[in-house]
Every structure is written in structure tokens, then in C-alpha cells.
N, C-alpha and C positions, 0 to 999 in steps of 0.2 A: 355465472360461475365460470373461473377460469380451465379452460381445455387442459385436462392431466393426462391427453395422449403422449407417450413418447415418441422422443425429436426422432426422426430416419437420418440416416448417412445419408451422404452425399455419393455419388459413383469417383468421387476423387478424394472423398476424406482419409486424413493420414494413415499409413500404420508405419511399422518399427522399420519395415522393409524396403519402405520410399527411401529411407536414408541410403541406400546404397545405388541408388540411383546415379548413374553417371553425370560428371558435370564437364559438359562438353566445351562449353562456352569459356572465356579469358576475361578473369576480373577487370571489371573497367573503375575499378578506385583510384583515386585521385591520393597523392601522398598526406594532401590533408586530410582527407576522410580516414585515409590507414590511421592515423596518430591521434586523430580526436574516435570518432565512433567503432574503428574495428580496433582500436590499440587493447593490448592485456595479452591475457594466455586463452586461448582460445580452447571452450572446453568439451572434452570427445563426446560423440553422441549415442546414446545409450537407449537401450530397452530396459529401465526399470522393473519390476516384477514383485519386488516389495513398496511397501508404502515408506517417501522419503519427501520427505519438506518439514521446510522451516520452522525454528520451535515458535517463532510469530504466530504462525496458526494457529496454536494449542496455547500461544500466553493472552491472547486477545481475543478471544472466543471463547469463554469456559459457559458449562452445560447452562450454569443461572442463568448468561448471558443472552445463550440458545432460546432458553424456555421466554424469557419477557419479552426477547421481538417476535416469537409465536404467540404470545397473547396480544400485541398490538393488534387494534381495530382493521379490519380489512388487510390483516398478512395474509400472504398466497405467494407461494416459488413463482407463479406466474403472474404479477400485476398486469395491470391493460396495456400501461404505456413503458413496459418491458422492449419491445422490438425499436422504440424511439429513444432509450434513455442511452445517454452517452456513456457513461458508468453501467458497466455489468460484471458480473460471478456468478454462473450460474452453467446447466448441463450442455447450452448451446457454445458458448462461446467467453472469452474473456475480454473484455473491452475497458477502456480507461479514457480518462480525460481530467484536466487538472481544475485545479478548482480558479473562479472567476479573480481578477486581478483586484476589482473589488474586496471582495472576501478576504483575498491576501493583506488589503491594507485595513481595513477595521481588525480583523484578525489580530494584525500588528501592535496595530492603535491598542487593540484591548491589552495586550501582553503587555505592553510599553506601560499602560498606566498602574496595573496592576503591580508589575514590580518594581516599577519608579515610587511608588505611594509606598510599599514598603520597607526600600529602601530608605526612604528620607524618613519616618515615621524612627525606622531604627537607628535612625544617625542623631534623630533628634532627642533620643532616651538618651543614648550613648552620650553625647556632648553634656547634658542636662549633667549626667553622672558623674562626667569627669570633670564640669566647672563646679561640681559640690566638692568630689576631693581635691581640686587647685585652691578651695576657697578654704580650707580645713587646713592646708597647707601655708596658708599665709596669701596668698595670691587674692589681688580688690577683685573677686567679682561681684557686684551686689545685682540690684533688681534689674537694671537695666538692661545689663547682659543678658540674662534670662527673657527679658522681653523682647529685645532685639532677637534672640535666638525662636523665640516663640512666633512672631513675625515671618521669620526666614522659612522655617519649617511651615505656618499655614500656609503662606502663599505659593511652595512650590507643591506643599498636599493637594493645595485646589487644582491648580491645574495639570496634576498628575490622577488626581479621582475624576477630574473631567474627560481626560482624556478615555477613561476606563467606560464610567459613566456613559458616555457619550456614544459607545461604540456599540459598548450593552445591549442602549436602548435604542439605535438603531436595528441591529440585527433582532430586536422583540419585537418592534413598530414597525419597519420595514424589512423581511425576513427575505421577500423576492430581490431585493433592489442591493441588500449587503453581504446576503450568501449565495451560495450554489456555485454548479460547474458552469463551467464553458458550453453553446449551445452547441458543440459536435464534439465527437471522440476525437483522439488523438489516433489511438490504434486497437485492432481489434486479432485475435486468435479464434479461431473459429474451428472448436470440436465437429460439427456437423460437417461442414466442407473441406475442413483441412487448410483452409488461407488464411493467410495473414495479410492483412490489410491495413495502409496505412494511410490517412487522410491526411489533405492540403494543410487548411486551416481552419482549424475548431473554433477560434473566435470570432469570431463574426460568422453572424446569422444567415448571409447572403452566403458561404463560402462555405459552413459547415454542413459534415457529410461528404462535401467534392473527395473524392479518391484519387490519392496522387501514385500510389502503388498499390499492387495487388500480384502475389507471389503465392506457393505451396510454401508450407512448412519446412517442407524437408530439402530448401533452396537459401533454409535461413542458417549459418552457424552463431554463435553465441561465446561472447568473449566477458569474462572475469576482469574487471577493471578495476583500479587501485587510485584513489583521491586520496589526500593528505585532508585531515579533519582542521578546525581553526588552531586543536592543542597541538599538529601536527602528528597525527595517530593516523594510520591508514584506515579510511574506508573503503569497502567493497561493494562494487555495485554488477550490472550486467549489461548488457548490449547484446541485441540479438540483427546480426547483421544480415545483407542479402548475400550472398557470395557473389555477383556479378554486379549487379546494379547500386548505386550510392542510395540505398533504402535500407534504414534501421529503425527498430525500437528499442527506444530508452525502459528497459522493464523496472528502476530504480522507483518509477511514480509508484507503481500499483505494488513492488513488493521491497520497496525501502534500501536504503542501504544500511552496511552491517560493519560490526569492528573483529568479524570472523568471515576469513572465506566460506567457511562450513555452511554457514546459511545458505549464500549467493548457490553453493556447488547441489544442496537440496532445492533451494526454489527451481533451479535449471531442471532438476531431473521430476520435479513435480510439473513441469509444463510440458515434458517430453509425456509424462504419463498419462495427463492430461490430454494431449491432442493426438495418442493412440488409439483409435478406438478398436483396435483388440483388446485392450485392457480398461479395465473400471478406473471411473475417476478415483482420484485420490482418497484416502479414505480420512477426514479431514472434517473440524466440525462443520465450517462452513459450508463444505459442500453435502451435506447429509441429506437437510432435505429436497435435494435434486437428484438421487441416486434412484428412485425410480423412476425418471422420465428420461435415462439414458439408457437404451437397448442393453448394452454389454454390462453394463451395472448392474442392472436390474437381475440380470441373467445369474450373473456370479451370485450378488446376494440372495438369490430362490437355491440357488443350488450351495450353498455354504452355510444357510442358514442364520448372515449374518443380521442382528436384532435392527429395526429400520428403523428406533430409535438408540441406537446404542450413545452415541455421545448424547444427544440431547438429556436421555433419563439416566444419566450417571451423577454419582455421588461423588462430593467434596474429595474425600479420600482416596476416590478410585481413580478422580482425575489427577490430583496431584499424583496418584504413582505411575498412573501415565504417561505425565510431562515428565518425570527422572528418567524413566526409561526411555523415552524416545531420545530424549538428550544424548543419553548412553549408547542409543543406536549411532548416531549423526556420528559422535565421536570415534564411537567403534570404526565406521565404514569409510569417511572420510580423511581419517586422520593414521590410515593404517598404513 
């Protein structure tokens, strides 16, 4: 059975108060690093006190969703190989890593056939329909047409369902060899000790885990960045840079980018809240069931009274008024 001790601090884990910490030192950025990884507005760094993040949280976790990965076979906030897996969310630390180049290309493969097959599928009714009305019109189409057309359409159905087909049934047959991540993280945030840690190179197995930096939090600022989408729509992403050293995290893996700053500007002050530990994590479905194995969590929720399953056993309706209302929050506070 997994250890449900709660994590200790560290004698150096974060609080609100690190941030005022002098910064002695003279940025040594390079003018391409300012314009690729620290470029945007760079945004203030705060002591949150209420609960603020992304409405991703509350659109991609709803309670049902909660409750079926707690009945999956051997769930536990703590698995065994927790401490080793490159991917994590949970009361110690935040950790990411992208998924395997593999995975990226059947992934593709599969997209590619799936809607290749229904595109030609639909092209192939459509044309069928409109050589009946060219042919109603006066226009020779007879069998032929229809057969040549029948033709064109199976052979590019086949090898658009194979492609599908193909990709399917490796990742069913072969699930190790066409999914998964990368075997080392990318980068890690660390509630316990307060660091942020960046590794070398996560792909290959000889090289992941090597630690190429390792900084305090309160050494990293955090810049709002703006990409043009392929419609030419802004999106929004983060960067959490080092203020001295050419060491950043891209935070876009693990919390997406968005067609609203409002998001980017909540997940930022959900990490600040996060790696406080004066203050309880987030109050957020995902992290629910790790809110007692974090000290200052734990503490609030004894003395608040708040229900230790509150998201998990809520109801249909209570979560949708939920979600309008925190919507309502986000807008209220960032848009004012």
C-alpha cells in the first residue's frame, strides 16, 4: 500500500516573499534568446489568495470523469513508479514531457486516414448526385461514369482506411513501441523544494534525467506570448524564463495555448499559487485528491471545513454553475 504520509518542505521551498528577493546579477541574454524565449509582456508576480486558473481545468475534468479514474484498478495519488515517471501533477511537483515522435507519427497517420476516408467518401455521394442531376439535365453520363467514379473513390477509400486501419492496430498490437512519452522529462516545478529544473535531453535514454539547469523559482519571470494561429488568429502561450541565465520553460506543453490572454494570465497565477507553500494548492478538480498529502492544504481544509470530496461528489448541475461562474470570475478580474 502506497505511503499517504504528507510531503515536508524543503528549508528552501518557495513562498510569495522570495519574489522580492534582490537580483543582483546582469542578464546575460543573448538578443536571440530576448526575441524567441523571453519576448511578449512580461507578467507581474503576485501573491494570489483566491482560487484562479484556467477554465481548461473545470472543461476537462468534470466530477464523472473524477469518479471513473477512481474506480480504475490499482488508482492511488501515489503509484510506485510516481518518483520515475516523466509526466506528473500532483502535491509534490509539476513535471512534463512531450509525447514520443513515434506516437506523433501513427497519431498523424491515424488523423490523416480518418479524415481522408471521409472526405473522399463524401465527395464520392456528392459527385454521384450531381452526375444524376447533369444527366436529368441533358448531359451523356451513363454507366461508365458512375463506374470509373466508383473506382476512383474505392481506391483512394483503401488506402485512406489503411492508413487508419494500420495505425489503430498498431497502437492495439503494439501499444509500448507506437505510444508513450519521451523516457525523461522536459522540466519540472517543484512544490517541495521550490526549483525549477530543467533537463538536457529527454529523448534518448542515455541522456534522460541529465540536468542542464536548476534555479529557485523566484529567479524565474514569466512572459505572455503571442503566435499567429494558421487562420492568422492570435494565440497565447507562456514562457517562464530565468532572469540571468538562457534557461526557460516552454509551459504551452502542459497547459496549452489559448485564443484569450485570460487563460495564459490564470494558469500563470495558478503556478504562482502552486509553488507558495503558504498557501494551498489550487482548489481545482485535478488536484483534489492530493490535498491531503500537502501540509498547508491539508491545514486550511481541517480548519475550513472544506468537503475532501467536494468536486469529485458534485452533481451535473452544480458543476455546470460552477464553470459560469468561474468563467464570470476570470472575466471579472482580468478584463477589468
Amino acid at each position: 500500500m502506497a505511503d499517504m504520509t504528507p510531503i515536508t518542505y524543503g528549508a528552501d521551498a518557495h513562498t510569495a516573499e522570495r519574489m522580492d528577493t534582490p537580483r543582483q546579477d546582469e542578464s546575460e541574454h543573448s538578443r536571440r534568446f530576448r526575441l524567441s524565449a523571453a519576448s511578449g509582456q512580461r507578467l507581474p508576480h503576485r501573491c494570489p489568495t483566491v482560487d484562479l486558473f484556467p477554465m481548461r481545468e473545470l472543461q476537462e475534468m468534470t466530477p464523472a470523469k473524477l469518479r471513473e479514474i477512481e474506480q480504475m484498478p490499482g488508482h492511488t495519488p501515489r503509484p510506485t513508479d510516481r518518483p520515475e515517471h516523466p509526466l506528473r501533477w500532483d502535491e509534490e511537483c509539476l513535471r512534463y514531457t512531450s509525447q514520443t515522435k513515434r506516437n506523433f507519427f501513427f497519431g498523424l497517420m491515424r488523423a490523416a486516414g480518418m479524415v481522408g476516408l471521409g472526405m473522399i467518401v463524401f465527395s464520392g455521394i456528392g459527385l454521384s448526385i450531381l452526375f444524376a442531376l447533369m444527366s436529368l439535365g441533358g448531359s451523356q453520363f451513363g454507366p461508365s461514369h458512375y463506374l470509373m467514379l466508383g473506382k476512383v473513390v474505392s481506391i483512394i477509400s483503401v488506402f485512406f482506411l489503411t492508413l487508419w486501419g494500420g495505425a489503430s492496430l498498431t497502437y492495439r498490437l503494439f501499444p509500448n513501441f507506437a505510444a508513450g512519452y519521451q523516457p525523461g522529462p522536459m522540466w519540472e516545478l517543484n512544490r517541495r523544494t521550490g526549483m525549477v529544473t530543467i533537463f538536457a535531453n529527454p529523448a534518448k535514454k542515455n541522456t534522460a534525467w541529465q540536468v542542464a539547469h536548476r534555479f529557485p523559482f523566484h529567479e524565474f519571470d514569466c512572459y505572455l506570448q503571442s503566435t499567429p494561429s494558421h487562420q492568422g488568429l492570435p494565440q497565447f502561450n507562456l514562457s517562464l524564463v530565468h532572469y540571468r541565465q538562457e534557461a526557460y520553460v516552454a509551459l504551452v506543453g502542459m497547459f496549452g495555448a489559448s485564443s484569450t490572454h485570460e487563460e495564459q494570465r490564470a494558469a500563470w497565477d495558478m503556478v504562482q499559487r502552486y509553488m507558495d507553500t503558504s498557501q494551498p494548492l489550487p482548489d481545482t478538480p485535478l488536484w483534489e485528491e492530493f490535498r491531503p498529502l500537502d501540509p498547508t492544504t491539508r491545514e486550511n481544509d481541517r480548519r475550513t471545513g472544506r468537503p475532501p470530496r467536494y468536486w469529485r461528489d458534485m452533481d451535473d448541475e452544480t458543476y455546470q454553475q460552477q464553470v459560469r461562474a468561474h468563467q464570470s470570475k476570470l472575466d471579472a478580474f482580468y478584463r477589468r
